[in-house]
C-alpha positions, 0 to 999 in steps of 0.5 A: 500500500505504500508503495502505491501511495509512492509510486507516480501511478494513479491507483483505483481501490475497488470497494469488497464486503465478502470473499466472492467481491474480494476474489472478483476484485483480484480476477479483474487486475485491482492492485488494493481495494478498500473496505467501507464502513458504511458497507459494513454497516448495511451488510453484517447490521443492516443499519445506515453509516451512522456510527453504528459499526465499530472497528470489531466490525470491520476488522471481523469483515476484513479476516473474512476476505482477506484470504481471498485477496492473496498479496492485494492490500487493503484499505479499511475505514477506520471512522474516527478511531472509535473513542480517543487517542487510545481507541485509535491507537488500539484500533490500528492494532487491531487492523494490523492484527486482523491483516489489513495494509492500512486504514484512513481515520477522520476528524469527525466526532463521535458517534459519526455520519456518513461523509456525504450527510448533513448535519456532521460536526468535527472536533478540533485540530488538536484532537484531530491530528492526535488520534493520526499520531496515536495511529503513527505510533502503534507500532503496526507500520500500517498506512495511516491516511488523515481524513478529514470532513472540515469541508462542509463544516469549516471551510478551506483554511480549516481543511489547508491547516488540518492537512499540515497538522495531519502532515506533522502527526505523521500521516502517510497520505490526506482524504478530504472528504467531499472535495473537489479537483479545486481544493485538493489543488489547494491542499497539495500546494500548501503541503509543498509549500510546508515541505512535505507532499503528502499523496491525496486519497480520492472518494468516488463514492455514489454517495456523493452522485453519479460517480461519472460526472467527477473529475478526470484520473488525469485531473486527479493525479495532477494535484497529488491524488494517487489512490482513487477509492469506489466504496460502495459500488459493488455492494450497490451493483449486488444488491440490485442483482439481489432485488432483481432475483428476489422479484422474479423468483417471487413473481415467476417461479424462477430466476432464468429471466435475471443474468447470473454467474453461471455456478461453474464460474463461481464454484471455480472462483472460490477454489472447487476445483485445486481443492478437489485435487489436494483432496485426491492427493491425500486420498491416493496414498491413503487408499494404497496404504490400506490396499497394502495392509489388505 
């Protein structure tokens, strides 16, 4: 994940919730993806992203698919650290622990709204840039990304002065959630000019609008934006496939009519068939050692 952020390659994090998203996101060439809080929030509670979902949570979700991401990192919402400076601290632990590459922590207060929500309230930069630092210094050498929701709330300046401090406590790279190619231009020139370009994480969130009507990959890395997340595209692609299945089942008798993976290919990206050898690597020498005894 470091590596990425470092590199001079803009990079897109497709969102997964379980496994099967995790194993398509390989299959299809993804580098890293991300795991959202407010997906984990509406598949294991069932309930909106406000505040519901603690870093248990996620770090469960994330043992869950990680197997099936082989060497892909990930990235996993960290919402504000779940308490204090020791609850980020712990929190950061407990990702590294569960085997997630990084994490981006906010500003927001707790308990916290999702980012494209009205009504969000975030606490000062002191307190903001000391749960960054109390991530930097878990020990865990996890990718720690600043988030921050000052925008809507503050304005400009306060977003330019929590990057810097967020710079200072140790960040690897910023997210400032709900901008523009605008603002982030204006974050990446202060960060310069403070001596220190951190790289920008991008939110392309269908949260925030139709997805395709934001700025260029181009427009993005050209004012530092080297990760590109999509957090809840896929379980929204899912879960209208599910609606569709679920209607049709109900209303014909059957699925034939919706457009499905055909099982072969699924049992297939879940392993079946390497599994079927080993399970006949094992059962060879057994049954010649029986035949042996008989």
């Amino acid at each position: 994940m470091r590596e990425l952020l470092g590199g001079q390659t803009l990079v897109r994090l497709p969102g997964v919730y379980d496994a099967v998203s995790a194993a398509l996101a390989v299959e299809a060439g993804a580098d890293a993806v991300c795991l959202s809080g407010a997906t984990v929030s509406a598949v294991d509670l069932g309930m909106p992203d406000l505040g519901f979902v603690h870093g248990t949570d996620i770090a469960r979700r994330a043992v869950a698919l990680l197997p099936s991401l082989g060497s892909v990192p990930l990235l996993a919402d960290a919402d504000t650290g779940y308490g204090n400076v020791l609850q980020a601290r712990q929190t950061t632990r407990a990702y590294a622990a569960a085997g997630i590459a990084g994490l981006h922590l906010e500003d927001q207060v707790s308990p916290k709204r999702c980012g494209h929500l009205a009504g969000k309230a975030v606490v000062g930069v002191a307190e903001a840039a000391a749960r960054v630092r109390a991530a930097v210094d878990s020990g865990t050498d996890l990718v720690i990304v600043a988030r921050t929701d000052a925008l809507s709330v503050e304005g400009l300046d306060s977003v330019v002065s929590r990057c810097l401090a967020f710079a200072d406590a140790g960040a690897d790279a910023v997210f400032v959630e709900g901008a523009g190619v605008a603002v982030l231009g204006e974050v990446d020139a202060a960060l310069q000019a403070h001596g220190r370009r951190l790289p920008q994480v991008y939110n392309r969130s269908e949260a925030g609008g139709p997805v395709q009507a934001g700025p260029s990959d181009e427009e993005l890395a050209g004012v530092g934006v080297r990760l590109v997340i999509h957090p809840v595209s896929a379980v929204l692609a899912a879960a209208l496939a599910v609606r569709r299945t679920m209607t049709a089942i109900l209303s014909a008798g059957h699925a034939g009519v919706v457009d499905r993976m055909p099982w072969s290919e699924l049992t297939d990206l879940v392993g079946l068939p390497g599994l079927l050898e080993d399970e006949q690597c094992y059962a060879a020498p057994v049954a010649a050692r029986l035949e042996e005894r008989t």
